[in-house]
N, CA, C and O of each residue as an XYZ file, in Angstrom:
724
protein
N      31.081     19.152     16.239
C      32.441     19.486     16.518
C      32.942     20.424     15.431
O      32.386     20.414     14.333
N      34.050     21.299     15.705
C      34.146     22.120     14.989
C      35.167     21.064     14.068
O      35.692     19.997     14.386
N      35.208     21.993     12.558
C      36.367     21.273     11.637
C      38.014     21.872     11.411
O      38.881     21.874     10.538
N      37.831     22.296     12.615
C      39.755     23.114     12.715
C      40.725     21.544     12.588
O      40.683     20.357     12.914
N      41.472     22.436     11.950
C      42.515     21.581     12.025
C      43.700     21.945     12.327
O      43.985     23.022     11.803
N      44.911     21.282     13.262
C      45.808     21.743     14.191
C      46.560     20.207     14.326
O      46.010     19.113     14.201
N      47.992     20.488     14.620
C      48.889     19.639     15.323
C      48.262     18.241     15.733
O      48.542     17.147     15.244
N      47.343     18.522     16.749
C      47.334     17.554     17.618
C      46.430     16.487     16.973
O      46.046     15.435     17.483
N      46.184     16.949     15.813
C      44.893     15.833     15.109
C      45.845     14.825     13.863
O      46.919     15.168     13.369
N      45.087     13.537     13.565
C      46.168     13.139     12.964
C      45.244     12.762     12.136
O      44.039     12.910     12.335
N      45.994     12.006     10.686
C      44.831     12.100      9.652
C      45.068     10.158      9.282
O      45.999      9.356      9.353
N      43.659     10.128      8.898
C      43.017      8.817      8.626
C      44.466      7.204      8.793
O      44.652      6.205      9.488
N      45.082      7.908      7.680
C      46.425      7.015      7.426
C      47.496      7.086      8.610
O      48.009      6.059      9.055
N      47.832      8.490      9.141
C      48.882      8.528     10.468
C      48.461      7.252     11.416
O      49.057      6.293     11.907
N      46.671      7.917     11.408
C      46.185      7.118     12.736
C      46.292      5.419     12.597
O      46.817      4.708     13.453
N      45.825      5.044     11.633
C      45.819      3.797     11.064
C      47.320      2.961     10.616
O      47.352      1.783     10.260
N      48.501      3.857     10.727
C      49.740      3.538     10.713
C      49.646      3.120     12.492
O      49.280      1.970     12.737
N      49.849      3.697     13.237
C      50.037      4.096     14.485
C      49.401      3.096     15.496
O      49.780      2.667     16.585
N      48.306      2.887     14.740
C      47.443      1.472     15.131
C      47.667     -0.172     14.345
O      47.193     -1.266     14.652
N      48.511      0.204     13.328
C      48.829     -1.145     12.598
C      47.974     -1.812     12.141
O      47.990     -3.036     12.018
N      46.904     -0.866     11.758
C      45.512     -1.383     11.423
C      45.731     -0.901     10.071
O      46.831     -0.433      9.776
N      44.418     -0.998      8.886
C      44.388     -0.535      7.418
C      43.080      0.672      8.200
O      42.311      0.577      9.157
N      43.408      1.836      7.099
C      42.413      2.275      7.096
C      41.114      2.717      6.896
O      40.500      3.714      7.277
N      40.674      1.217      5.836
C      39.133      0.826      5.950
C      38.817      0.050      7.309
O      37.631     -0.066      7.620
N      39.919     -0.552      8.239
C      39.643     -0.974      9.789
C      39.521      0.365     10.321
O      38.507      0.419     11.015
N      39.998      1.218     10.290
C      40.390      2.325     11.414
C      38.792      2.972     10.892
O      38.171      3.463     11.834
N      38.258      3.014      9.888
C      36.967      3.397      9.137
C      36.045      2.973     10.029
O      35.497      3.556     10.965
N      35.906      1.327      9.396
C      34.963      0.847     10.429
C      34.660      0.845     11.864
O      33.511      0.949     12.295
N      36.022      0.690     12.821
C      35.860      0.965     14.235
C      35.420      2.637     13.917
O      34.538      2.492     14.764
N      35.257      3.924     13.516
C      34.906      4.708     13.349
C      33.674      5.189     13.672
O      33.335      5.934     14.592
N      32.864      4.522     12.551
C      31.747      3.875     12.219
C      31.016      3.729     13.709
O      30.693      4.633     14.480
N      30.881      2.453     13.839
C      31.032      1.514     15.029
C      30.827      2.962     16.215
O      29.724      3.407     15.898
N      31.287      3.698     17.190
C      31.768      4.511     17.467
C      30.679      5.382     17.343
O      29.750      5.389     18.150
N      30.770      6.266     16.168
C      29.615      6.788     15.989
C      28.252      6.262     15.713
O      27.363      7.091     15.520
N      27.961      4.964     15.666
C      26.861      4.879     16.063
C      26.634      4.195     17.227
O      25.517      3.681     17.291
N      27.320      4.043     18.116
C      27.311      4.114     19.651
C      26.766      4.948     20.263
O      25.651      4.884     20.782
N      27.873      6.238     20.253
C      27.566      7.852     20.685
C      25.982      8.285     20.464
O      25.253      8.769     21.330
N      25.521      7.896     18.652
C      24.779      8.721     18.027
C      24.632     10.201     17.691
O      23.763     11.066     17.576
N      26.071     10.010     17.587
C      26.585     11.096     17.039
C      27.347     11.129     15.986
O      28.523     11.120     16.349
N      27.233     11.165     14.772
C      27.863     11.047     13.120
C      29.318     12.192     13.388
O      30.417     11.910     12.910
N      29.097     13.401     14.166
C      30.079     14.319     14.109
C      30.797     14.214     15.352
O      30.873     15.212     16.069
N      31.494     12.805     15.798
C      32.071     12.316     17.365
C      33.661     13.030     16.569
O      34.238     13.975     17.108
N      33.969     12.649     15.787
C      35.491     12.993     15.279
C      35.887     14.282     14.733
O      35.354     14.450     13.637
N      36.462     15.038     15.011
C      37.001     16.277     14.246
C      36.931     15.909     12.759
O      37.263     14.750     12.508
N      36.626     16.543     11.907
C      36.915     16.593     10.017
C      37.616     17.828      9.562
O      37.421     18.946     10.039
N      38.565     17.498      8.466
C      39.406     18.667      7.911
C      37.970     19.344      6.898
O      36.752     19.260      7.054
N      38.933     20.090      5.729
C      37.946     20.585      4.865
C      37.434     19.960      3.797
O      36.432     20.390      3.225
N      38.271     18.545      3.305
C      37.412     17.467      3.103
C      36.428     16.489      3.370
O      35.923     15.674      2.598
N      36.207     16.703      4.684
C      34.915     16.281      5.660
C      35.371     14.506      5.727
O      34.611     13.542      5.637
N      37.385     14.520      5.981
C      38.070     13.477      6.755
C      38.030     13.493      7.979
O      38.079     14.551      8.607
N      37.923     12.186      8.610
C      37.802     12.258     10.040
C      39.293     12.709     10.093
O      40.173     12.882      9.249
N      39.180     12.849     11.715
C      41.217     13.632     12.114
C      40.666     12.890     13.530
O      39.515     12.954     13.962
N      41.657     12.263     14.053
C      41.798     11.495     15.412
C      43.309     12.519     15.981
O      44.176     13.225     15.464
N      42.767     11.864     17.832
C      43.113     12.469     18.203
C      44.119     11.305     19.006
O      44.122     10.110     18.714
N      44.994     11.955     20.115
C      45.805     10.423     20.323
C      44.803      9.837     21.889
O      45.008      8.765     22.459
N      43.950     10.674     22.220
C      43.111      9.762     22.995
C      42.131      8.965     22.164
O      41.570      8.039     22.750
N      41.829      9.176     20.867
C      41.559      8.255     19.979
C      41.984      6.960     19.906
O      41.496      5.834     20.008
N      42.731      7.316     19.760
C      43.799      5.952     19.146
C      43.454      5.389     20.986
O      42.707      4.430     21.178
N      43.886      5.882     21.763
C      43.673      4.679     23.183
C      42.565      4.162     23.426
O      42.582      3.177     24.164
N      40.947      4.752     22.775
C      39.765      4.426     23.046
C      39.526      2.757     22.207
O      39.005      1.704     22.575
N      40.272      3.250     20.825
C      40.040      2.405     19.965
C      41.373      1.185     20.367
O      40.988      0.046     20.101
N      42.166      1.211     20.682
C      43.208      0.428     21.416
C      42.940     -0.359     22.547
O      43.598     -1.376     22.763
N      41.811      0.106     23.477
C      41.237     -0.602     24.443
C      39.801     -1.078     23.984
O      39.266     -1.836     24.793
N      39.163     -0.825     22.996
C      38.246     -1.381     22.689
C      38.862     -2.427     21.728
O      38.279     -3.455     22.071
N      39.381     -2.631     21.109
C      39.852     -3.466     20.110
C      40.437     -5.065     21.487
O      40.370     -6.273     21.263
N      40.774     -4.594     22.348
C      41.291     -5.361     23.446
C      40.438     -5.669     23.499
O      40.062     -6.456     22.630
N      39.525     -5.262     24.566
C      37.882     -5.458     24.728
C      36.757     -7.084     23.966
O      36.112     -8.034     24.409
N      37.175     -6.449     22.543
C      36.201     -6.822     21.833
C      37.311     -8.642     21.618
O      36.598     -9.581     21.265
N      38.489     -8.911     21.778
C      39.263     -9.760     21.620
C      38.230    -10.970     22.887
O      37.731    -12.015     22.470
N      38.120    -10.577     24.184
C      37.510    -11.149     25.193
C      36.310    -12.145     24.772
O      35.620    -11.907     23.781
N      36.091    -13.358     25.649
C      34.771    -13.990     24.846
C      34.055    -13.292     25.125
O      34.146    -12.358     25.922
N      32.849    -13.783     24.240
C      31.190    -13.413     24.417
C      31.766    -11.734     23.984
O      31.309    -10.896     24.761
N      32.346    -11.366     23.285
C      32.250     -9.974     23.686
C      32.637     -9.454     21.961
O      33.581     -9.928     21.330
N      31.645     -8.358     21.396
C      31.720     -8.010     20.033
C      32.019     -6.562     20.202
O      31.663     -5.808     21.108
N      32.898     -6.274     18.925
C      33.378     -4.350     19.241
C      32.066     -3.422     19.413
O      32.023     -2.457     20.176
N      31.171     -3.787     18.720
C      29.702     -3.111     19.231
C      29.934     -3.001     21.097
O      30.220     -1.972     21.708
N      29.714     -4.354     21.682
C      29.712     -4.154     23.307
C      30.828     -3.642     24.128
O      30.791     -3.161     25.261
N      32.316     -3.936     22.945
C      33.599     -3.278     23.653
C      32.690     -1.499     23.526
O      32.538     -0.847     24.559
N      32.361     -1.142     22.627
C      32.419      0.110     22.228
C      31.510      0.756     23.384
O      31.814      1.835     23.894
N      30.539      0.131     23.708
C      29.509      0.486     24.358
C      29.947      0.826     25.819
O      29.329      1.462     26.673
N      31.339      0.158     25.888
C      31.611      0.327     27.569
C      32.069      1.329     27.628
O      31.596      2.236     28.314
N      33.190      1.436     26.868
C      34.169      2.825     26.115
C      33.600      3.885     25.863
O      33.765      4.744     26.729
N      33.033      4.149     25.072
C      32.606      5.285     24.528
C      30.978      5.858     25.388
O      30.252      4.994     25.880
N      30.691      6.939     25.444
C      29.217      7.607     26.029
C      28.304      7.182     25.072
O      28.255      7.926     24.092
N      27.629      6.302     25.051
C      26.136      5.726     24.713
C      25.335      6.468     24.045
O      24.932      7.443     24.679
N      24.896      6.350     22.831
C      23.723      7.403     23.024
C      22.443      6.738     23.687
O      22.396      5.520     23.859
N      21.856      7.219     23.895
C      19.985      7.493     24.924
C      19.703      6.406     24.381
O      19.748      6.254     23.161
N      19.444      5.691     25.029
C      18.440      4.520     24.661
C      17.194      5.056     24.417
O      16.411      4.714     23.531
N      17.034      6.020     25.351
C      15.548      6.625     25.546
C      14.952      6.933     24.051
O      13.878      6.504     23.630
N      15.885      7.778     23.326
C      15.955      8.369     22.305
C      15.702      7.687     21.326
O      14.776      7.964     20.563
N      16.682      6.413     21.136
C      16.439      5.305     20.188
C      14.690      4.595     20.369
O      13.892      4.305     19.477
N      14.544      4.484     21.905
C      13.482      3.611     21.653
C      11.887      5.046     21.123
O      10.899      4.856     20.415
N      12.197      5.913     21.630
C      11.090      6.978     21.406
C      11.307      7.055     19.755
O      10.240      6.902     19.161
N      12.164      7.207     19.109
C      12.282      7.428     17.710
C      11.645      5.992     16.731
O      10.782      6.078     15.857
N      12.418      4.594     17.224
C      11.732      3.413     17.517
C       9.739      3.695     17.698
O       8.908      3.318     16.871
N       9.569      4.122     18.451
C       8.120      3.739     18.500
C       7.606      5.003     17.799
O       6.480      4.907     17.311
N       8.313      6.289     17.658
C       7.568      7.210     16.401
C       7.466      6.695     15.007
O       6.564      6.992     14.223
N       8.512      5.864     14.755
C       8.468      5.546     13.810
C       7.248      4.019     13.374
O       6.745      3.871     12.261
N       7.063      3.246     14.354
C       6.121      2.659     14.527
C       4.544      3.216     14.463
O       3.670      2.612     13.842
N       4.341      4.304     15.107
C       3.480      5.126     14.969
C       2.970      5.468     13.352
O       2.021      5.042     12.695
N       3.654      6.076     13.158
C       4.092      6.599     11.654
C       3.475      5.660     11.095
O       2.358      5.931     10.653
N       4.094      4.014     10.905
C       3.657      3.506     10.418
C       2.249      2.652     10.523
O       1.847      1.935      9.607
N       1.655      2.811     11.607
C       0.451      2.606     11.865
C      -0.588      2.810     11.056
O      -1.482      2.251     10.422
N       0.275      4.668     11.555
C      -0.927      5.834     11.031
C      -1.431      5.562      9.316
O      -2.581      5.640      8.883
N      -0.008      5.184      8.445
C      -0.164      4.907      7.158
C      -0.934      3.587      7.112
O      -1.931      3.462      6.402
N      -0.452      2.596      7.888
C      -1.819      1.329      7.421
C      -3.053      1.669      7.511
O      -3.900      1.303      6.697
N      -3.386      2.716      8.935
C      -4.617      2.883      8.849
C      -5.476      3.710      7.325
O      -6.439      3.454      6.602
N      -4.479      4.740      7.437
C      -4.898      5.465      6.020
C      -5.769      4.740      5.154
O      -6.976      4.695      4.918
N      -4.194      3.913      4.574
C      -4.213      2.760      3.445
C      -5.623      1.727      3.544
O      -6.277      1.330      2.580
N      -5.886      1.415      5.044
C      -7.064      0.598      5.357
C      -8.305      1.573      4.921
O      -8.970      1.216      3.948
N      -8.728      3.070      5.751
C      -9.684      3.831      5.700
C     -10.118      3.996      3.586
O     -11.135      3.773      2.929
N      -8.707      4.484      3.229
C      -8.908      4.533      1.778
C      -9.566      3.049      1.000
O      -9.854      3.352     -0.158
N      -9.783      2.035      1.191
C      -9.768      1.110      0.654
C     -11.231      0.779      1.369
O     -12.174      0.243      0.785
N     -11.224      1.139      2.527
C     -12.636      0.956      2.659
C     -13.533      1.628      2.055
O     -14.454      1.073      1.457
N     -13.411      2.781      2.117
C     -14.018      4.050      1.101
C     -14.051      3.735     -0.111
O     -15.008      4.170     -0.752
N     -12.925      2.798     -0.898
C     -13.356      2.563     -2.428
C     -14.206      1.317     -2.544
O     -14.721      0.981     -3.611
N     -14.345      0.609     -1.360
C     -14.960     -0.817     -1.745
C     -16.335      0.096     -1.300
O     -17.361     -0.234     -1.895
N     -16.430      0.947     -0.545
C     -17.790      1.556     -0.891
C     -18.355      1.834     -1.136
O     -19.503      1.429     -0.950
N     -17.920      3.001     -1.922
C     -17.619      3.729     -3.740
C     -17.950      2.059     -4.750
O     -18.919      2.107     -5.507
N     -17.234      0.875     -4.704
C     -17.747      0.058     -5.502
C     -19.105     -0.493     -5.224
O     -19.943     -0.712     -6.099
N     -19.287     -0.727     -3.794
C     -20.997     -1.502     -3.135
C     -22.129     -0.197     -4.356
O     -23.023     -0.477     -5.155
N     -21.534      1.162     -3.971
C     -22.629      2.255     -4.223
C     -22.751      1.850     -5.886
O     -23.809      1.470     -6.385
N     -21.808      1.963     -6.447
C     -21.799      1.857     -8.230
C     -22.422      0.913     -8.594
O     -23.181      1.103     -9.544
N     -22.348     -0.511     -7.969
C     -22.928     -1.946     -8.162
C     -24.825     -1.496     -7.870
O     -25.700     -1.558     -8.733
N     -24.993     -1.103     -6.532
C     -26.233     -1.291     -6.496
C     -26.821     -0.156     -7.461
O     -27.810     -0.543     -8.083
N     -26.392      1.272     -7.742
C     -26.730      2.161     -9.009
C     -27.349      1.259    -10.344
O     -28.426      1.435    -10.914
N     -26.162      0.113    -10.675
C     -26.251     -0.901    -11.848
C     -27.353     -1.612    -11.542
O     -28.069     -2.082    -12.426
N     -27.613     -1.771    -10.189
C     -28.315     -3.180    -10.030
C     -29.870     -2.310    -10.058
O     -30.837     -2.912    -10.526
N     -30.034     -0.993     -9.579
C     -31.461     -0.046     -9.687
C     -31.449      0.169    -10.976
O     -32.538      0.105    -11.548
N     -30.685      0.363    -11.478
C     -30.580      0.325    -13.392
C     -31.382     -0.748    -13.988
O     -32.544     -0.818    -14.388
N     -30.478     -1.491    -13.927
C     -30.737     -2.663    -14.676
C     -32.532     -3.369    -14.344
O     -33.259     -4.015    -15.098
N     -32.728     -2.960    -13.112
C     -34.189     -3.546    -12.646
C     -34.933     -2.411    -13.366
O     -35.828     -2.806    -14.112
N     -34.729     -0.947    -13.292
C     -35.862     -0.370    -14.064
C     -35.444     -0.050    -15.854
O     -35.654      0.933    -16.565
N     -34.976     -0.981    -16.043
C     -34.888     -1.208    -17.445
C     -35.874     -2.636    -17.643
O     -36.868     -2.635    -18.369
N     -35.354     -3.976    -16.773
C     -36.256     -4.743    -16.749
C     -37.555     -4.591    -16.800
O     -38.318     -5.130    -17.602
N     -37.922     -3.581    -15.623
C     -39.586     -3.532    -15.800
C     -39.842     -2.669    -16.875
O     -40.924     -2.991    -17.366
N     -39.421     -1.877    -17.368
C     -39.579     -0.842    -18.724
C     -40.120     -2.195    -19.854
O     -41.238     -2.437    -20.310
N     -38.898     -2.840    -20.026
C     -38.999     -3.861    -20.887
C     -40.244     -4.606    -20.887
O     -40.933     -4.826    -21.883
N     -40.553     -5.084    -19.363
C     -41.387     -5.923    -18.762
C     -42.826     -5.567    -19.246
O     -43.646     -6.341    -19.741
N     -43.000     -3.825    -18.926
C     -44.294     -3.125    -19.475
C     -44.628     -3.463    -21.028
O     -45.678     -3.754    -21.602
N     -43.240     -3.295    -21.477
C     -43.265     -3.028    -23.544
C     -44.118     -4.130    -23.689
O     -45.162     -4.053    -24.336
N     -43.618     -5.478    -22.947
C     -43.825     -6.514    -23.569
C     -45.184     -6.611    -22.926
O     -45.838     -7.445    -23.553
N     -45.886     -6.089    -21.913
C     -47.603     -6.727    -21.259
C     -48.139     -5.610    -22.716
O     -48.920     -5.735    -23.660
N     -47.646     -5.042    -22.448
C     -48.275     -3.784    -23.297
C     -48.608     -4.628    -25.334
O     -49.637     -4.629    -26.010
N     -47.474     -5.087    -25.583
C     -47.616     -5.879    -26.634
C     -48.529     -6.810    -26.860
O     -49.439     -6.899    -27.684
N     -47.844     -8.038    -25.321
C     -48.758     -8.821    -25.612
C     -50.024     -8.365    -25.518
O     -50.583     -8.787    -26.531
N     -50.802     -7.736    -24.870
C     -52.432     -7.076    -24.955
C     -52.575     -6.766    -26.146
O     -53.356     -7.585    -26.629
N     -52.211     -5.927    -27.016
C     -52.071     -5.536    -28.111
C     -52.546     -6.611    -28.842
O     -53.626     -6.779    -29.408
N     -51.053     -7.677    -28.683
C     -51.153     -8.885    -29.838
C     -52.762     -9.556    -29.342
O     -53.619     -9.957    -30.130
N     -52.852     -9.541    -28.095
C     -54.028    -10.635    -28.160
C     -55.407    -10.082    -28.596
O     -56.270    -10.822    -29.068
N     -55.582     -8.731    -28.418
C     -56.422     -7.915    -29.106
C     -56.550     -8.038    -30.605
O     -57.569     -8.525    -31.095
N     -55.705     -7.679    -31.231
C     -55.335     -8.153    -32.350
C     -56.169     -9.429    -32.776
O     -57.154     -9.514    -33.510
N     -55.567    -10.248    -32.186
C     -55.730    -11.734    -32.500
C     -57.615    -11.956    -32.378
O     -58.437    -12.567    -33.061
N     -57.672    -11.325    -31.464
C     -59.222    -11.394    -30.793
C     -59.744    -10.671    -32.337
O     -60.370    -11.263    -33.216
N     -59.367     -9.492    -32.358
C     -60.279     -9.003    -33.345
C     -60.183     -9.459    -34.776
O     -61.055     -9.221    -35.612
N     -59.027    -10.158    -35.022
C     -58.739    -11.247    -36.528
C     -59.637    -11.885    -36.576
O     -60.462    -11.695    -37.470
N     -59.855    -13.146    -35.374
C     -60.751    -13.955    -35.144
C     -62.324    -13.687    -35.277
O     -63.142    -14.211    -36.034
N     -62.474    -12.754    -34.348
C     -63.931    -11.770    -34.889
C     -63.962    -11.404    -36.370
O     -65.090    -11.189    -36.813
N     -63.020    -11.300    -37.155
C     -63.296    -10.578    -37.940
C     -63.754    -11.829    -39.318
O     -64.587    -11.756    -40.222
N     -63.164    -12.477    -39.084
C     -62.788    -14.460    -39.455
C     -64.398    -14.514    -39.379
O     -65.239    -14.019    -40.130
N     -64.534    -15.303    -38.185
C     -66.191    -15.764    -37.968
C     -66.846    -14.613    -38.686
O     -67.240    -15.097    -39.747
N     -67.154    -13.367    -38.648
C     -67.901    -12.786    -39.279
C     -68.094    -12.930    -40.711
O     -69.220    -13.051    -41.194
N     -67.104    -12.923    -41.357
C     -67.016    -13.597    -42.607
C     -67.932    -14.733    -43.023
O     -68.937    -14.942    -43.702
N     -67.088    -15.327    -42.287
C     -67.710    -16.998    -42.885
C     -69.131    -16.804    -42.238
O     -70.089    -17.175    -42.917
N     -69.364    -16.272    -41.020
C     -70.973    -15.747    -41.031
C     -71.821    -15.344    -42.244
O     -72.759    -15.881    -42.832
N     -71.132    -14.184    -42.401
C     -71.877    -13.926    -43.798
C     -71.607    -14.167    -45.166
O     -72.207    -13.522    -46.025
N     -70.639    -15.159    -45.507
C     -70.532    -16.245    -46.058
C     -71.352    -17.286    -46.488
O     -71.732    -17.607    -47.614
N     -71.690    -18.070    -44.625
C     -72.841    -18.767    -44.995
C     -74.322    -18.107    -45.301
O     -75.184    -18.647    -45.994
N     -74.436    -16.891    -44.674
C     -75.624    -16.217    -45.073
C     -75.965    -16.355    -46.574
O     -76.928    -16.672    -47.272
N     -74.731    -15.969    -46.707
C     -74.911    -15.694    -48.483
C     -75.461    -17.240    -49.308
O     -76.284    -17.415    -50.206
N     -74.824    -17.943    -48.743
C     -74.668    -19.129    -49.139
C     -75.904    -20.177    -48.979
O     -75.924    -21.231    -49.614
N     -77.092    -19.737    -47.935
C     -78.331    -19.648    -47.745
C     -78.288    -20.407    -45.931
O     -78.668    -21.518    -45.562
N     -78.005    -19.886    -45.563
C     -77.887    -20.420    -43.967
C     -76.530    -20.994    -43.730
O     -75.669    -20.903    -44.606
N     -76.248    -21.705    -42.351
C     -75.239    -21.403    -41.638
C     -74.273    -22.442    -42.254
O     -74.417    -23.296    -43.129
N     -73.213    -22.049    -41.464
C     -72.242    -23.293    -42.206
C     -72.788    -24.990    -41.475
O     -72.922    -25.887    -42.307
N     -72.963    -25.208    -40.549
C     -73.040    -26.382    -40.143
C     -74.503    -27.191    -41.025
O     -74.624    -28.410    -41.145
N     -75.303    -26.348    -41.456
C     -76.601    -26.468    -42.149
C     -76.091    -27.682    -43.419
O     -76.768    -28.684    -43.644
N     -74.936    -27.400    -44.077
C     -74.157    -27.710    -44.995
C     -74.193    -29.809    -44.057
O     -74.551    -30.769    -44.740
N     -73.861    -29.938    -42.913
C     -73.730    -31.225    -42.784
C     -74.725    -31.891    -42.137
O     -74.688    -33.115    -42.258
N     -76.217    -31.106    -41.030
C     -77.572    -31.790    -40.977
C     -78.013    -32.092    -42.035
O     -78.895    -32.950    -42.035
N     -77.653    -31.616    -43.089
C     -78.670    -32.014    -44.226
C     -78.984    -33.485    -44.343
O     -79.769    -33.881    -45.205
């Protein structure tokens, strides 16, 4: 709506005098109103971006205020009879885009999270091929040692008996010779 302002428009307080209402009431039925329509710009505004009513205003809101007095009946449903509706259609299509929308982000949120617990399976088993060919590395050091050590040991031992071999040689025959006697 355009924001002219002229005679026939009256401002927040006139209207709200005129109605014997306050004009945080005259606000709220406002309100109310525009989100009926679904339309935020249902009311003329000066150059302060004040609503300005008009005097079929004041009768919409005069018979809805009646309206809404009736049982079972709230100024939302007075308003709804009164005033042009906006689209249900509209509401519910915006309604399920926005549902959409949010789908689309759980799925994201799901796809991403699968991808990092995958990213973690991959890093774990990396650790776990790690860690096994470090084991057998280790595993080798140590066959590799022990052979070593028992070689070792083998050839101490050889080296032992030979001794005392020629030990007892020296000594005039073998060692056990020492206890047939």
């Amino acid at each position: 709506m355009s924001r002219a302002k002229s005679n026939k428009f009256l401002t927040p307080a006139k209207a709200a005098e005129e109605l014997g209402i306050s004009v945080a009431t005259l606000r709220k039925y406002s309100l109310i109103v525009e989100h009926t329509t679904g339309n935020a710009d249902y009311f003329e505004r000066n150059s302060q971006n004040n609503r300005l009513y008009t005097a079929k205003n004041l009768e919409d809101f005069k018979q809805m205020v009646e309206l809404g007095h009736r049982p079972k009946m709230t100024l939302d449903s007075a308003a709804k009879q009164i005033f042009p509706v906006a689209s249900e259609d509209a509401e519910e299509t915006d309604s399920k885009d926005v549902e959409v929308a949010q789908l689309k982000k759980t799925l994201e949120d799901l796809r991403a999270n699968e991808d990092k617990k995958d990213q973690t399976i991959a890093d774990l088993k990396q650790q776990l091929a790690d860690a096994k060919e470090e084991k057998d590395s280790l595993q080798s050091q140590f066959d590799r040692f022990k052979e070593e050590n028992e070689k070792t040991q083998d050839a101490v031992i050889k080296e032992k008996v030979n001794e005392q071999v020629h030990e007892d040689n020296d000594k005039g025959g073998h060692w056990w010779n020492r206890f047939v006697k």
